[in-house]
C-alpha positions as CSV (number, residue, x, y, z in Angstrom):
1,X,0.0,0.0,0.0
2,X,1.4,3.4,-1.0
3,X,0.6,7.4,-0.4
4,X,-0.7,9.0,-3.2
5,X,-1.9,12.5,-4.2
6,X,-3.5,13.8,-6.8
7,X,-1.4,16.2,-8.8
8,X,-2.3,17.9,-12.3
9,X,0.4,20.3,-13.3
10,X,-0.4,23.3,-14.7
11,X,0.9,22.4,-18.2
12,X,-1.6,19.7,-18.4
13,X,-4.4,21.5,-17.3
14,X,-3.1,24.9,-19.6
15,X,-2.8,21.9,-22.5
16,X,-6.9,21.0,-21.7
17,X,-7.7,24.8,-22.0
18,X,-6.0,25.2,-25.5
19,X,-8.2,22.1,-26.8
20,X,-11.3,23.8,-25.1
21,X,-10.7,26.8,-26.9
22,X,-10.6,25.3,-30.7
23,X,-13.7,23.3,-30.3
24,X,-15.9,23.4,-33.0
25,X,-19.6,22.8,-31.7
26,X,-22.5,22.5,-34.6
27,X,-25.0,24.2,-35.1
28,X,-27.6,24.3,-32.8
29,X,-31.5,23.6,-34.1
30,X,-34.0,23.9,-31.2
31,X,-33.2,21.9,-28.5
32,X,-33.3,24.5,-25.4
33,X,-35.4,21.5,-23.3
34,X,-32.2,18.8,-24.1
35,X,-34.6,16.2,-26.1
36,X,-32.6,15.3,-28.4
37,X,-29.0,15.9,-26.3
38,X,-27.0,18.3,-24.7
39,X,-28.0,21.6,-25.3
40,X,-25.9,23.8,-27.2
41,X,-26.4,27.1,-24.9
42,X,-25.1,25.5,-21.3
43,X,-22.3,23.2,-22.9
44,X,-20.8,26.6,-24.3
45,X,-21.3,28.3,-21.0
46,X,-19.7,25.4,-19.3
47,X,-17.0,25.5,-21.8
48,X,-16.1,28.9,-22.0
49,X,-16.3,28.5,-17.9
50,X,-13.7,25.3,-18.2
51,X,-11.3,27.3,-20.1
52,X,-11.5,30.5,-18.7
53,X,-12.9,30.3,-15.2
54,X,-12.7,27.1,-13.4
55,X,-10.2,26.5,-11.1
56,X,-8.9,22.8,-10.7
57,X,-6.6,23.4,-7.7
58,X,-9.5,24.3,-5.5
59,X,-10.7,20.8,-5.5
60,X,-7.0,19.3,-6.0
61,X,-6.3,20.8,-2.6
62,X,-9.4,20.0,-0.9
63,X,-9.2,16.0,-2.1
64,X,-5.5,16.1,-1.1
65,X,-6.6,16.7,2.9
66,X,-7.6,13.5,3.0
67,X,-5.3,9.9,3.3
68,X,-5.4,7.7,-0.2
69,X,-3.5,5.2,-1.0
70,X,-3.2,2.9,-4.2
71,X,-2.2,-1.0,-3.6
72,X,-2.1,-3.8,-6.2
73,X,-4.6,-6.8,-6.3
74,X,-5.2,-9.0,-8.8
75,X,-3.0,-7.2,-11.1
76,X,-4.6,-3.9,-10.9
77,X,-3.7,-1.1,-9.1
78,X,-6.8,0.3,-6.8
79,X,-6.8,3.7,-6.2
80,X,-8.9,4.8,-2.3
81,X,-9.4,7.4,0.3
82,X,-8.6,6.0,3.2
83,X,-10.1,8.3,6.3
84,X,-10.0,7.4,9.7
85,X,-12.9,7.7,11.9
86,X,-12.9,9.9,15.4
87,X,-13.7,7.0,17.2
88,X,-11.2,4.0,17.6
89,X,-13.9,1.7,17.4
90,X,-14.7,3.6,14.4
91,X,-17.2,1.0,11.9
92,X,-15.4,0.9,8.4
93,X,-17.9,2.7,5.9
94,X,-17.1,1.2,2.2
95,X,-18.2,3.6,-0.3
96,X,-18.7,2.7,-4.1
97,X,-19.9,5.4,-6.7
98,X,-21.0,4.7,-10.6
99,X,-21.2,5.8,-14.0
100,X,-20.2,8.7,-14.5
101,X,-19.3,10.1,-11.7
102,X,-16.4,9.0,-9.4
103,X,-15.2,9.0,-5.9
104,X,-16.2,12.6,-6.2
105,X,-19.4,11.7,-5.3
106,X,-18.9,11.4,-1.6
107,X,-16.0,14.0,-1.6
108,X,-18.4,16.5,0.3
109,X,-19.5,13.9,3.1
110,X,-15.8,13.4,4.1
111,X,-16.2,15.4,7.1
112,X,-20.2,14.9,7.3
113,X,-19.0,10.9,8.4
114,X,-16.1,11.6,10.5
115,X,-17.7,8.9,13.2
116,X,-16.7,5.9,10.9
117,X,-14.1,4.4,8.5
118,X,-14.5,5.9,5.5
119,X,-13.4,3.8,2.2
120,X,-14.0,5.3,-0.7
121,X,-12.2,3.2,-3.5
122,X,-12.2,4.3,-7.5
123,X,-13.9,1.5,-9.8
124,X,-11.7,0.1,-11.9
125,X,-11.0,1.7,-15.2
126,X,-11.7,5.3,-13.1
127,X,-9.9,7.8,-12.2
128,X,-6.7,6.6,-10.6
129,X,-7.6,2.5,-10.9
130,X,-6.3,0.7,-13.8
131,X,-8.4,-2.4,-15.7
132,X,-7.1,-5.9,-16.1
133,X,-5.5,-6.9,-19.6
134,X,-9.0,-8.4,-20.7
135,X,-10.4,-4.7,-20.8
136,X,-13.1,-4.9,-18.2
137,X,-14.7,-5.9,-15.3
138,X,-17.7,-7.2,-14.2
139,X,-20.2,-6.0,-10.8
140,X,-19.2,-9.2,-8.6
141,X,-15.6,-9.3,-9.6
142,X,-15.1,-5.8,-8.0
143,X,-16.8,-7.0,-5.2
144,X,-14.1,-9.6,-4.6
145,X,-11.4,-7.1,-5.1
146,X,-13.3,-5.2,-2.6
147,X,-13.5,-7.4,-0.5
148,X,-9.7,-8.5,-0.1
149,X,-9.1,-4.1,0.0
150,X,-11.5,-4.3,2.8
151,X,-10.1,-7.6,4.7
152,X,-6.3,-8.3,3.7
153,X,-5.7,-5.1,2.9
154,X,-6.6,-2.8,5.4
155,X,-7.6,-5.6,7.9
156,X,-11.3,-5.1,9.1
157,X,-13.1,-8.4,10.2
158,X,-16.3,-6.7,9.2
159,X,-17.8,-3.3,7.3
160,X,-21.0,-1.9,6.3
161,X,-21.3,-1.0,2.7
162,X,-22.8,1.9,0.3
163,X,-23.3,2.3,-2.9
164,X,-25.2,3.7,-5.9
165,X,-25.8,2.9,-9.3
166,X,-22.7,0.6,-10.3
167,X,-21.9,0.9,-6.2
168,X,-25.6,-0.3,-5.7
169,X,-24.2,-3.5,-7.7
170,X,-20.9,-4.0,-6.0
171,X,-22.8,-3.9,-2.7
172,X,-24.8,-5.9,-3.2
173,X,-23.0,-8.8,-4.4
174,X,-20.3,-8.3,-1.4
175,X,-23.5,-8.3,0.9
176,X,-24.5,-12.1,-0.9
177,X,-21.2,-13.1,-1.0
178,X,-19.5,-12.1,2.2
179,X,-22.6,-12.1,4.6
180,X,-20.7,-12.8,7.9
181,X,-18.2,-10.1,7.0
182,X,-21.1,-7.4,5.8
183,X,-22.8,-5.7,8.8
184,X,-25.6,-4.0,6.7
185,X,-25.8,-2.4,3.3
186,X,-27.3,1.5,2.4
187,X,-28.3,1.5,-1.3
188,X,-29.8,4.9,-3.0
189,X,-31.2,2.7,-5.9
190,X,-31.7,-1.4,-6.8
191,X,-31.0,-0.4,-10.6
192,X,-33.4,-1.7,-13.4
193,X,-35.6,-3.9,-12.1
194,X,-35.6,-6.7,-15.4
195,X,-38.1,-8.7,-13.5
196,X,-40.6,-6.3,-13.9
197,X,-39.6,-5.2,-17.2
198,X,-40.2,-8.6,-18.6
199,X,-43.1,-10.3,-16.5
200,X,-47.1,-9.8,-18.3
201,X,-48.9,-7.3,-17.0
202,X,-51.8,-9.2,-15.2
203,X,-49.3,-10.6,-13.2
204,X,-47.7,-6.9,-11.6
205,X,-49.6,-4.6,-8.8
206,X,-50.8,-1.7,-10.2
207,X,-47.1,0.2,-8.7
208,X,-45.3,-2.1,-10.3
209,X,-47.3,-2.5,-13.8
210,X,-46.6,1.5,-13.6
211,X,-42.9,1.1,-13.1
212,X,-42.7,-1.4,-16.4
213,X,-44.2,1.0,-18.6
214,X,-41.9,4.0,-17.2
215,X,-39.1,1.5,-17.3
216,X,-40.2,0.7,-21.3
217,X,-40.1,4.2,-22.3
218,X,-36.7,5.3,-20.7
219,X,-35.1,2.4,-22.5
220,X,-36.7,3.4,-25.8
221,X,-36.1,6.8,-24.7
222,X,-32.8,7.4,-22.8
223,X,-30.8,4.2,-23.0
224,X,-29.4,3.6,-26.3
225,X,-25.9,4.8,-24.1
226,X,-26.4,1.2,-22.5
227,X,-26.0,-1.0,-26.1
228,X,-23.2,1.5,-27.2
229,X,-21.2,1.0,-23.5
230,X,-22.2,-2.2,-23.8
231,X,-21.0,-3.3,-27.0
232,X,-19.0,-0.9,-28.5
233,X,-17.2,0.6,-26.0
234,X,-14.2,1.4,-27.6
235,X,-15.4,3.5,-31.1
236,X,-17.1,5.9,-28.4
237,X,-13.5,6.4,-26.4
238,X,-11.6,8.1,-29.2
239,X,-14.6,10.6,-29.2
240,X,-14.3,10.6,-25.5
241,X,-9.9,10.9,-25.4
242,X,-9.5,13.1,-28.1
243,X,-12.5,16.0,-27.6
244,X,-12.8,17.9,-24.0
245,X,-16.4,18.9,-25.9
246,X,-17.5,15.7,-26.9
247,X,-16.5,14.3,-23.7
248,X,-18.4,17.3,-22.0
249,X,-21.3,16.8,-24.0
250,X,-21.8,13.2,-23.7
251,X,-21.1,12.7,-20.0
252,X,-23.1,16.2,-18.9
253,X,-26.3,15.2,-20.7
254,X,-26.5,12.4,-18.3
255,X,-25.6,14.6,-15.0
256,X,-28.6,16.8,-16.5
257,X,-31.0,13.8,-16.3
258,X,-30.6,12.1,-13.9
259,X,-30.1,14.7,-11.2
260,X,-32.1,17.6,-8.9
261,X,-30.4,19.6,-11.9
262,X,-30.7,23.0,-10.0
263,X,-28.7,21.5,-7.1
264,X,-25.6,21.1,-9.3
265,X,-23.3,23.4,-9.8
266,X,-21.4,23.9,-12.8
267,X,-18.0,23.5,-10.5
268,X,-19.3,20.3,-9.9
269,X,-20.0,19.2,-13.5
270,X,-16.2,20.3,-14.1
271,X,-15.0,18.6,-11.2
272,X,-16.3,15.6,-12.7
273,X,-14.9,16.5,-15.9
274,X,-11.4,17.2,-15.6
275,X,-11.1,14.6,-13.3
276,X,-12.1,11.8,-16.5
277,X,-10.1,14.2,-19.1
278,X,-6.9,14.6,-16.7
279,X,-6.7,10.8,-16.1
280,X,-8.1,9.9,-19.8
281,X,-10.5,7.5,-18.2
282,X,-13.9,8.4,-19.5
283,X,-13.0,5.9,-22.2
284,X,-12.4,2.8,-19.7
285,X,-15.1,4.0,-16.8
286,X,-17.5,2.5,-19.8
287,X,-16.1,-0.5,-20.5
288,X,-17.4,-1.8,-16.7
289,X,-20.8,-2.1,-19.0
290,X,-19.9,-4.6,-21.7
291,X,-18.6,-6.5,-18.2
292,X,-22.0,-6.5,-16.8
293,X,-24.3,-7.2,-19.9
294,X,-21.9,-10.0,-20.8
295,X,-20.1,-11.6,-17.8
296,X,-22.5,-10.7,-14.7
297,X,-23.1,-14.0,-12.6
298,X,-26.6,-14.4,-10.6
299,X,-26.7,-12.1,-7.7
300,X,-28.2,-14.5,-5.2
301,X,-30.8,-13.2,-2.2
302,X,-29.8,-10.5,-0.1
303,X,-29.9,-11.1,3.3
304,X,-28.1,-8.6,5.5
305,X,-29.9,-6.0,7.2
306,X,-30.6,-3.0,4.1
307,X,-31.6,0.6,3.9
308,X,-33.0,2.3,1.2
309,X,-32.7,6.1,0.5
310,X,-34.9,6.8,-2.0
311,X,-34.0,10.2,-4.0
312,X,-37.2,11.4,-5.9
313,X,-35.5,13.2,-9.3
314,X,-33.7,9.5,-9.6
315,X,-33.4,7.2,-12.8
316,X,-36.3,5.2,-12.7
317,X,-36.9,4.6,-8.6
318,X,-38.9,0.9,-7.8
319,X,-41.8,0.4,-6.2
320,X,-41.3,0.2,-2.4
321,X,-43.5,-2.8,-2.4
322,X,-41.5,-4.4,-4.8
323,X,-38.0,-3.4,-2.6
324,X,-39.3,-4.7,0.5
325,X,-40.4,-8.4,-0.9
326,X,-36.6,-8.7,-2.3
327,X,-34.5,-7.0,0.2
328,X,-34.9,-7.7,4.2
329,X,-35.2,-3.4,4.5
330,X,-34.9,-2.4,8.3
331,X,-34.7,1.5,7.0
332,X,-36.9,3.2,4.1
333,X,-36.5,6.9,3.9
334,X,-38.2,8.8,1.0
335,X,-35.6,12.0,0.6
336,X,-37.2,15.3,0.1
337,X,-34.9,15.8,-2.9
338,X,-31.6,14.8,-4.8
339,X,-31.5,12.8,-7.5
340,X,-28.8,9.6,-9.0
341,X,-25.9,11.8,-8.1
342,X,-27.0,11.2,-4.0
343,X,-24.1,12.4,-1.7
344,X,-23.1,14.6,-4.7
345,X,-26.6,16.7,-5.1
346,X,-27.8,16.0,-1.1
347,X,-24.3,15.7,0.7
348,X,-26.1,16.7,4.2
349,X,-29.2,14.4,4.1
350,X,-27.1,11.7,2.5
351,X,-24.4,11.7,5.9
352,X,-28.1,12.1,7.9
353,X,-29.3,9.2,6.2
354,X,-26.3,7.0,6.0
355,X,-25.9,7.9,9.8
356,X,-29.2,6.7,11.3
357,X,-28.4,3.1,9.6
358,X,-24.9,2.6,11.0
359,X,-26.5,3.3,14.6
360,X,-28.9,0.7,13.9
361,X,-26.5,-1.8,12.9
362,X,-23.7,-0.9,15.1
């Protein structure tokens, strides 16, 4: 295990603002509502922003208050914040964020959970983690990588574990998996629901016949990204490596989305941003999708103690009923607002949230 901290030199970052400023953007034809994409307006506003106004050190030197560390398992190097808790009997708090954000989703609860363990580990292909030589990696194999961080390396006998989105995966295979180990798990989302999506109608409640049809028309609508992650992963990256505004474009579309969009600032958004451009990873955080539309093993039943935060501007939230018959839920909180982005959009009611669960299970 070694210390690391982040450091992006100014000639890298000055090298970003001279591809910023030759960007060539098309033309825009009415699409101020972001139908059909990102809209032309904002991604120019952000741009010029990014180039001319943003300010990368502010977040370098906030990040770089905290411990990380990068070790090697399995052949890949895993890149993790590593934060102590006040208390020595501190519980270890395992953090895992999604696509396509980063560990810089639960950068502003650092201090909000100062009571526990924090680790807060980039998924491989993000950031500061590296991919194996086959080019991807599946939900339940991070979770064993996870795992061994959690155990061998650092040396807990036991954790509670967070996640959302591709975190909400990891989870919960290292909650069916390593039960004894896993105190509880905190999920802000149980992902599509494919059950639903595919039984016949007369056999769904009313909730849950409603979530299939929403579910229907955000895949027709919003989720061609998934079959171009999924299987053609690698056309999209030179887009993705080569273009600060393509990148931009693609990756902000789905913070607009999928969020409480007025709780975002555009700081954030370019947090995110240079973060992916400065590492060159927005072009392997995708390939994690081909792992888990091709290579994803059953999950198996869930049975360590759960709570759900349920964040009402999210993708596609399930029906509670539905949650509660397939997770053994000792917590349900409906937040007031937030959306995918969680601990990002809601950093206060997420630490809240996340709180009241580790007293229950300590």
């Amino acid at each position: 295990m070694k210390e690391f901290r982040i450091d992006f030199g100014e000639e890298q970052l000055e090298e970003l603002r001279q591809r910023i400023g030759s960007t060539r953007l098309p033309r825009s034809l009415n699409n101020e509502n972001w139908i059909l994409g990102t809209n032309s307006d904002y991604l120019q506003t952000l741009l010029d922003y990014w180039r001319d106004g943003y300010d990368w050190s502010r977040k370098q030197r906030e990040l770089n208050q905290y411990p990380q560390f990068t070790c090697e398992l399995d052949g890949l190097t895993v890149h993790f914040f590593h934060i102590p808790g006040s208390r020595k009997d501190a519980m270890p708090l395992l953090l895992t964020h999604g696509w396509p954000d980063s560990f810089l989703r639960y950068a502003k609860v650092f201090p909000l959970l100062s009571d526990y363990d924090l680790v807060v580990p980039s998924l491989p292909g993000f950031a500061f983690s590296t991919l194996p030589p086959k080019g991807f990696l599946n939900n339940a194999e991070v979770a064993e990588i996870w795992h061994r961080l959690m155990t061998e390396v650092l040396g807990y006998k036991e954790y509670a574990a967070s996640g959302g989105d591709m975190g909400r995966g990891v989870t919960c295979y290292l909650a069916t998996r390593y039960p004894q180990e896993v105190r509880g798990i905190h999920l802000t989302d149980v992902g599509l629901v494919g059950e639903l999506i595919s039984a016949a109608d007369e056999k769904l409640t009313p909730a849950e016949l409603s979530y299939k049809r929403k579910a229907i028309e955000w895949q027709r609508m919003e989720g061609a990204y998934i079959n171009i992650h999924s299987t053609k992963p690698q056309t999209l990256a030179y887009l993705l490596s080569d273009s600060p505004a393509g990148m931009a474009a693609w990756i902000t579309e789905k913070y607009h989305a999928w969020s409480d969009w007025p709780l975002l600032t555009m700081d954030d958004i370019l947090d995110c941003l240079t973060l992916y451009w400065m590492t060159n990873t927005a072009c392997t955080s995708i390939r994690a999708y081909h792992g888990n539309s091709f290579t994803l093993p059953p999950l198996g039943k869930v049975t360590v103690p759960t709570a759900i935060a349920a964040f009402p501007h999210d993708v596609l939230p399930a029906p509670r009923e539905w949650i509660e018959k397939n997770y053994p839920v000792i917590m349900y909180t409906e937040m007031p607002r937030g959306g995918h982005f969680t601990a990002l959009e809601q950093p206060e009611k997420f630490a809240e949230n996340i709180s009241q669960f580790m007293n229950i299970i300590i």
